[in-house]
C-alpha positions in Angstrom: -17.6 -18.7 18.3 -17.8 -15.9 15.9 -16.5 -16.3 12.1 -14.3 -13.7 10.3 -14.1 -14.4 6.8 -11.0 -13.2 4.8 -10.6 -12.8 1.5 -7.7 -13.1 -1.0 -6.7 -12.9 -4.5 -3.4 -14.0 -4.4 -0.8 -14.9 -1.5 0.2 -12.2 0.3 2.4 -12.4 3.4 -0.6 -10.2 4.6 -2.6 -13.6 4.9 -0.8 -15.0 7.7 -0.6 -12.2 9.9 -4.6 -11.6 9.4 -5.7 -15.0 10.3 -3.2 -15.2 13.2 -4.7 -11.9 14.5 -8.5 -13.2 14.2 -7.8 -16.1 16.1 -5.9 -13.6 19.0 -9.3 -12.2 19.0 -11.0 -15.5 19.8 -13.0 -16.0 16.5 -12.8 -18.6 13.8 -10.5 -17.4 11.1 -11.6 -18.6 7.6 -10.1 -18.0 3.9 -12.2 -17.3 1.2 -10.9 -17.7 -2.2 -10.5 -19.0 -5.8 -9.3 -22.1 -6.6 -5.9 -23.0 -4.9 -2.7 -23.7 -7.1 -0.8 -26.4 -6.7 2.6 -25.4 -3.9 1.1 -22.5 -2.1 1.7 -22.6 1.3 -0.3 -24.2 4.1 -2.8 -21.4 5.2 -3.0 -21.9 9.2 -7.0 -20.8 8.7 -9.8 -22.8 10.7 -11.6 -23.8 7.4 -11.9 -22.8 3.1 -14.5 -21.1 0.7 -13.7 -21.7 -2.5 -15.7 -19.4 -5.1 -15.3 -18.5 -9.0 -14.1 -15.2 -8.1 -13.7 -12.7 -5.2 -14.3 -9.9 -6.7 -17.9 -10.8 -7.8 -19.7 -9.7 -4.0 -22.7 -10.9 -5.2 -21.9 -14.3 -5.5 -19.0 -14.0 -2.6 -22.4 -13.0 -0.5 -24.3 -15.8 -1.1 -21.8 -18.7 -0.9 -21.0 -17.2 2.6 -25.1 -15.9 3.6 -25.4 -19.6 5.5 -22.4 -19.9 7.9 -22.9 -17.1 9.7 -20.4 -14.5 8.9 -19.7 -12.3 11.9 -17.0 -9.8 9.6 -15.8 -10.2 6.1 -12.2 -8.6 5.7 -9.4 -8.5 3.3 -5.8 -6.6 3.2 -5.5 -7.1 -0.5 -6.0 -3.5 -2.3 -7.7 -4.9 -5.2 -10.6 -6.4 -4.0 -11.0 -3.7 -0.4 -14.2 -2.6 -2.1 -15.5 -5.3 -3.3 -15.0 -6.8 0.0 -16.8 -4.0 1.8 -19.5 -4.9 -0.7 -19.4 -8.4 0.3 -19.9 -7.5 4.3 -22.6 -4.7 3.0 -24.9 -7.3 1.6 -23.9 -9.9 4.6 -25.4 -6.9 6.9 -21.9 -6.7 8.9 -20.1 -3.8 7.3 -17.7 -1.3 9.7 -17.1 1.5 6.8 -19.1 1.7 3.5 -17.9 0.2 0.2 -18.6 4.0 -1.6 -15.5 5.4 0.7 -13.3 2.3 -0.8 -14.2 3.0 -4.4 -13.9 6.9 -4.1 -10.6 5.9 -2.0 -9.1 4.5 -4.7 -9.7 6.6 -7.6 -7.0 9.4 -6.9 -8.3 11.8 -9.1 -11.6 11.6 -6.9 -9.4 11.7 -4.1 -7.4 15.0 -5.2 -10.8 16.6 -5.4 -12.6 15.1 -2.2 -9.4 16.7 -0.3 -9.6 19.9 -2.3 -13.2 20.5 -1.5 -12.2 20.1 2.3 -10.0 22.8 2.2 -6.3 20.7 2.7 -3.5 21.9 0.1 -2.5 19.9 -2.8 -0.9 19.5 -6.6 -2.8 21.4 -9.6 -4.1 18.2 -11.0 -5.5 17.2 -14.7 -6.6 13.9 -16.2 -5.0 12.7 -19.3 -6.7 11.2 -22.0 -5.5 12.0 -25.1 -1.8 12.7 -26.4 -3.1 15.6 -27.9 -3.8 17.1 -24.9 -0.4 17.6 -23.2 0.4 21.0 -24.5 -3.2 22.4 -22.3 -2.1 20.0 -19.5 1.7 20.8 -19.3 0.0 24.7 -19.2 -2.4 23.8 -16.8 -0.6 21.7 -14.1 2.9 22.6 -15.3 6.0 21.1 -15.8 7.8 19.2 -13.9 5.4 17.0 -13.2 4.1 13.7 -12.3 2.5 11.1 -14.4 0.6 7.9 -12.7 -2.6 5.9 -13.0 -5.9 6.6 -11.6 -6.3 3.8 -9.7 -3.7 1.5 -8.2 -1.0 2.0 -5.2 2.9 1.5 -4.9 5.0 3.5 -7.9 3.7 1.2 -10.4 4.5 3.2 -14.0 5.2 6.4 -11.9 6.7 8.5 -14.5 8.5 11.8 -13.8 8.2 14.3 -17.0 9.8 17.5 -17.8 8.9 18.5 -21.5 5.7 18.4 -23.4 7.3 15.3 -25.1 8.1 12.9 -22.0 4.6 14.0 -21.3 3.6 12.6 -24.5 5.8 9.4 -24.2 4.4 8.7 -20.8 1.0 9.1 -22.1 2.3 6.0 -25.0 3.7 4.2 -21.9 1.4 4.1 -19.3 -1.7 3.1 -22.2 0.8 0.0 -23.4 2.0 -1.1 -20.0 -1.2 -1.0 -18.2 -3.4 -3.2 -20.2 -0.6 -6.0 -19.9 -0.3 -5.9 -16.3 -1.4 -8.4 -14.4 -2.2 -6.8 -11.4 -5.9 -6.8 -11.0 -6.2 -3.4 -9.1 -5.1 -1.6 -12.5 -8.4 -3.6 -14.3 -11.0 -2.3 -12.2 -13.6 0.0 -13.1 -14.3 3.4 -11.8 -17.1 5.0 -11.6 -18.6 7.0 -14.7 -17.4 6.5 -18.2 -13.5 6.7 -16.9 -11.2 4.2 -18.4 -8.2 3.4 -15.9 -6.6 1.7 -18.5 -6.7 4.7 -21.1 -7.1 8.0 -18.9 -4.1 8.9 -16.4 -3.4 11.0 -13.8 -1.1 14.5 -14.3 0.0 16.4 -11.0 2.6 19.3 -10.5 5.9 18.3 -9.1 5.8 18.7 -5.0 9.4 19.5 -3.8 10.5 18.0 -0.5 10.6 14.9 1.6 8.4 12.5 1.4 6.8 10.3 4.9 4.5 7.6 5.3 1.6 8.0 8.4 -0.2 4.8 9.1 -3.8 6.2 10.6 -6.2 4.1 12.4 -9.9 5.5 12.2 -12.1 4.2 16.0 -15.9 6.0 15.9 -15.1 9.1 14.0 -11.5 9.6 15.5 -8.5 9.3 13.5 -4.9 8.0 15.3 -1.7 8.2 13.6 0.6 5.7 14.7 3.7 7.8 14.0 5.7 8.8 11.2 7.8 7.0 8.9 10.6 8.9 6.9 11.8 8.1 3.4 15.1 9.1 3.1 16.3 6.8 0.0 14.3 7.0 -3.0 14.9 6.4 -6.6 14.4 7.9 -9.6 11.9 6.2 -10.3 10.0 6.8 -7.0 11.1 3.1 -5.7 11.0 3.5 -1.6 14.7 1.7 -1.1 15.0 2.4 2.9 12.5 3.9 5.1 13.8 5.2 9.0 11.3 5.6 12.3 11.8 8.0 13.7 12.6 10.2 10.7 15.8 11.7 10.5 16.0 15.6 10.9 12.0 15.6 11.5 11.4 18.2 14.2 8.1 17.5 16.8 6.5 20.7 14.9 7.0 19.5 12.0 6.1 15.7 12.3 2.9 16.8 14.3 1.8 19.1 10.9 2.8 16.1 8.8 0.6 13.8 11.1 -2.3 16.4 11.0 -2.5 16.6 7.3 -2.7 12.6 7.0 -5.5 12.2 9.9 -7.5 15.1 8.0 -7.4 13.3 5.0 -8.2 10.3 6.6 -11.6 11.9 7.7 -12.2 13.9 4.2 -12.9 11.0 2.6 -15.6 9.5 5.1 -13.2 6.2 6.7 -14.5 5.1 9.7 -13.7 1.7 11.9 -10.8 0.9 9.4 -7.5 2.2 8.7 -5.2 3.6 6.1 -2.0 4.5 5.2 -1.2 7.0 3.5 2.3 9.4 1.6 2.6 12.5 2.4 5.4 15.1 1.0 6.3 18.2 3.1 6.0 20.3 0.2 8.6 23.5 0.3 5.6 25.5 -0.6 2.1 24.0 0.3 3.8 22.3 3.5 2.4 18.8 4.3 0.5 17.2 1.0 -1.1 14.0 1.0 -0.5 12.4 -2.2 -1.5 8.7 -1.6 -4.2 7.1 0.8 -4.3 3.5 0.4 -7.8 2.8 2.6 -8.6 -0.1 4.3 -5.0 -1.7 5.1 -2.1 -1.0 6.7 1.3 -0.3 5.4 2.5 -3.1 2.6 5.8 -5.3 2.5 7.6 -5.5 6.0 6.4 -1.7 7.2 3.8 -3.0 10.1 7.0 -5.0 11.5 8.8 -1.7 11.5 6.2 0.0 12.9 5.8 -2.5 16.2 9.5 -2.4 16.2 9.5 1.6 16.6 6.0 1.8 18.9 5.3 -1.2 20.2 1.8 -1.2 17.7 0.8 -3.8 16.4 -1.0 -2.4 13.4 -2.1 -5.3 11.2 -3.9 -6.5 14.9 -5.4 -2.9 15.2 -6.8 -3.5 11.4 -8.1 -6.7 12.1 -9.7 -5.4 15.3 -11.4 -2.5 13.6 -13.0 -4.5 11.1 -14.3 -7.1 13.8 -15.5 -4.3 15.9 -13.2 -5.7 18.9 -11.4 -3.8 21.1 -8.0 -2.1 21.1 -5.2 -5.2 20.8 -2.3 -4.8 23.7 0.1 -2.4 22.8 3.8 -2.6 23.8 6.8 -0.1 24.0 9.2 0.4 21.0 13.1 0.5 20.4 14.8 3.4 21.9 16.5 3.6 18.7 15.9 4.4 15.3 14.6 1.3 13.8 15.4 1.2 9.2 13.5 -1.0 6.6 15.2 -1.6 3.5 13.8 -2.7 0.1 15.5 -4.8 -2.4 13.9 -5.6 -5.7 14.7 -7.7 -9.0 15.7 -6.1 -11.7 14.6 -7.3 -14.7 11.2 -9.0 -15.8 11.0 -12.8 -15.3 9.5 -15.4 -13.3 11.4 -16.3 -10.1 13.1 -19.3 -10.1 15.1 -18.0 -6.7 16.4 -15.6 -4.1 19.8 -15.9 -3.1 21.9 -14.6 -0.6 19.2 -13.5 2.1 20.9 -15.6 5.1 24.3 -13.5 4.0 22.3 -10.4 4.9 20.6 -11.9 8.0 24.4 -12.5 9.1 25.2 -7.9 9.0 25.2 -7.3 12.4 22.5 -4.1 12.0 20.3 -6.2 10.6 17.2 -7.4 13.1 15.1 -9.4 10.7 15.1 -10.0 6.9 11.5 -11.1 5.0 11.3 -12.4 1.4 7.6 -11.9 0.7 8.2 -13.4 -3.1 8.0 -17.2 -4.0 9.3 -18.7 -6.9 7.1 -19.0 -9.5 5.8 -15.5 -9.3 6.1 -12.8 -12.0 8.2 -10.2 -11.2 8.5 -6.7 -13.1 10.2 -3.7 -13.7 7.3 -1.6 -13.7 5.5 -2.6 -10.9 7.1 -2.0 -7.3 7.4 -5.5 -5.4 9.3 -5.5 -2.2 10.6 -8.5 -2.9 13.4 -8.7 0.0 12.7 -6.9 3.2 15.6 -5.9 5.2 14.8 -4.6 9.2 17.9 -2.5 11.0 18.9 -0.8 13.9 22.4 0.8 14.9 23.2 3.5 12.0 24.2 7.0 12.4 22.9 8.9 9.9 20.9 8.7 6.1 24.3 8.1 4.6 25.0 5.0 7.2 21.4 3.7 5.8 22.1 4.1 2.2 25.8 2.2 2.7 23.4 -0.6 4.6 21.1 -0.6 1.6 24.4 -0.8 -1.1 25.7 -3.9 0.9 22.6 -5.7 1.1 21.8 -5.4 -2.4 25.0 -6.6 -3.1 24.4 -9.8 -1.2 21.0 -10.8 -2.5 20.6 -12.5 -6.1 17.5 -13.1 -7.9 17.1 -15.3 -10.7 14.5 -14.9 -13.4 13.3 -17.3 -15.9 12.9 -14.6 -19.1 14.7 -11.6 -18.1 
């Protein structure tokens, strides 16, 4: 029986789902990782590797050279690359580690997609505070502040003067070091510091969607389209809706297009990747995000299977085993919601609270806490701490009421807040 290796940095709901989906496939399912801490959950994997750390490939390599590995995976989007890395040396790679690294460097992405002709923000990098008057001139203002590297809306900052640009600048360089979040700490190629130098892009103007794509022997498939109809300020996705409302077949198939180009831009093959794209006023469909080599975070691939019958974490697994296609079903013939509750506040969890109140709404299909006490939750850093699945509302204003009771009914409680 074949092995698939998986690998992990921390717990992740992710796990579960992965492990349960290699053994579907008929192969071995083991976890490779760092030293366990005492009360984490009871991994249902066929066996353990436990190494110093999973980011060194190298050394991941060799402790795993002797048992055969037959695929060498890993949701987590810190450690994608280095995990490609891993399956590189081991001689059973599906996409090449480069395409992860370039993947997530979005400055490297903004130009990769650029070069291939597909429409997108003026962009700048920012490394210096004396450098925002020539970068508010050169990308303009509004605009949109972030890190190089990284995913989610983690110390997104939306500035409007010279001087927010400035204070972001201050904020971003303080924040980032002391986040614990390993995907912020990794290097880039060339002498660019993720920690010091940011990313400045011109404000896009319009609604935003999320495309899951799934990338078989050079063709890219979009699972569909999710709309993100409640977002806020701060770019935190509160409630997400498949199909999108108001989201015309035209229109969603442009929207698709631009994500499966992008997709293919950057050189993805046998994996997948999901990735943000705003339907710019102007430009029309922009990618702004890919996140390579997994599928949508939190609860998302339940909404998904819920809307279309796909079973996307599956279809990852099955391209990075090189197995075919998983069974698909049919979908809801309704418009299937995902709302996101989060802490507020910075603290350790001691508990959540509330979440079988929610379960009890009579929209509500599912709910998923994907936190555990313990954990360190943070204002800057978006965690989807309570997931919330739905199904019989109306309109965006019937979602956002959902969202507004929910969050009413869930209580977390921080140690240090």
């Amino acid at each position: 029986m074949k092995t698939a290796f998986i690998v992990r940095e921390t717990h992740g709901q992710w796990i579960a789902d992965f492990a349960a989906a290699v053994r579907d496939a008929g192969w071995r399912a083991e976890l490779v990782t760092e030293p366990l801490d005492d009360g984490e959950p009871e991994y249902q994997v066929d066996g353990f590797v436990v190494v110093d750390d999973v980011r060194d490939a190298p050394a991941v390599a060799e402790a795993l050279r002797d048992r055969e590995p037959a695929a060498v995976l890993t949701a987590a989007e810190g450690i994608i690359a280095s995990t490609a890395r891993i399956a590189e040396l081991l001689g059973v790679a599906r996409c090449p580690a480069d395409v992860f690294t370039l993947a997530h460097n979005k400055f490297a992405v903004r130009q990769a997609l650029a070069a291939a002709g597909l429409p997108g923000p003026r962009a700048a990098l920012f490394a210096d505070p004396a450098q925002a008057p020539a970068i508010a001139a050169e990308v303009g203002l509004p605009a949109i502040v972030k890190p190089v590297n990284g995913a989610a809306s983690t110390l997104v900052r939306t500035v409007s003067t010279v001087e927010e640009l400035v204070a972001a600048y201050h904020l971003l360089a303080t924040r980032l070091p002391e986040n614990p979040d390993a995907r912020y700490h990794r290097p880039l190629p060339g002498p660019l510091d993720p920690l010091r130098v940011f990313l400045v892009e011109s404000l896009l103007d319009g609604p935003e969607y999320a495309v899951d794509v799934l990338v078989r022997d050079g063709a890219a498939e979009p699972v569909t389209v999710v709309g993100k109809p409640l977002i806020d300020e701060r770019k935190f996705e509160l409630g997400m809706v498949c199909p999108p409302f108001g989201l015309a077949g035209e229109r969603a198939r442009l929207v698709t297009e631009a994500a499966s180009a992008a997709v293919l831009a950057l050189g993805l093959d046998s994996t997948c990747a999901h990735v943000e794209v705003i339907d710019d006023a102007v430009l029309g469909p922009v990618v702004v995000e890919v996140n390579a080599g997994r599928p949508a975070g939190g609860a998302q691939p339940a909404l998904l299977k819920l809307a279309t019958g796909i079973d996307v974490t599956a279809e990852a697994v099955s391209l990075a085993l090189g197995t075919p296609p998983p069974a698909r079903g049919t979908g809801l013939p309704v418009p299937v919601g995902y709302l996101v509750l989060y802490a507020e506040g910075t603290g350790r969890l001691v508990r959540v609270e509330g979440t079988e109140e929610v379960a009890d709404l009579p929209e509500v299909l599912d709910v998923v806490t994907i936190v555990s006490p313990g954990q360190v939750l943070s204002d800057d850093q978006e965690i989807y701490a309570v997931n919330v699945l739905v199904a019989g509302f109306a309109d965006v204003d019937d979602l956002a009421a959902l969202h507004a009771e929910a969050a009413k009914l869930v209580r977390f409680e921080l140690e240090g807040s």
